[in-house]
Steps between C-alpha positions, in 0.01 A plus 500: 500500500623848430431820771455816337438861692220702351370907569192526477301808554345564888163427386519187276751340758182552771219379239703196405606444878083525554382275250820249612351495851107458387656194279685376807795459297911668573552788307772297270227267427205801398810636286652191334109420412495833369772457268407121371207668398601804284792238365171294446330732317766663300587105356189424414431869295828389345419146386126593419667822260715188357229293441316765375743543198500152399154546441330485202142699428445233181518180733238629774273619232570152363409369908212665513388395149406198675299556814174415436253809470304372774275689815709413810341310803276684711764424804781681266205810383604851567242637777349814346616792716 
């Protein structure tokens, strides 16, 4: 494991400490969560943008070509708002 010293400003350092004690979880745990989940987020934006460019518009037209023109279900209906 690596230690690393952060600043943070007087205000986030008391929200984070906060929500760290409502979780009942250390502070090194609330911030180590914190950053496996922007580290999350950031790889998955990454490999969707990636899959994104291997896409092709022809082959989902193509996919959707062959779903049946059919009325859904009434469990899987859209509830009129």
């Amino acid at each position: 494991m690596s230690a690393i010293s952060i600043r943070l400003p007087d205000s986030l350092h008391r929200l984070a400490k906060d929500i760290a004690r409502q979780d009942q979880v250390s502070m090194n745990q609330f911030i180590a969560s914190a950053v496996a989940e922007k580290v999350s987020a950031l790889a998955t934006e990454q490999y969707l943008n990636e899959r994104a460019a291997r896409g092709s518009a022809e082959k989902f037209r193509a996919a959707l070509a062959r779903v049946p023109d059919t009325e859904p279900e009434e469990f899987d209906r859209l509830k009129p708002t």
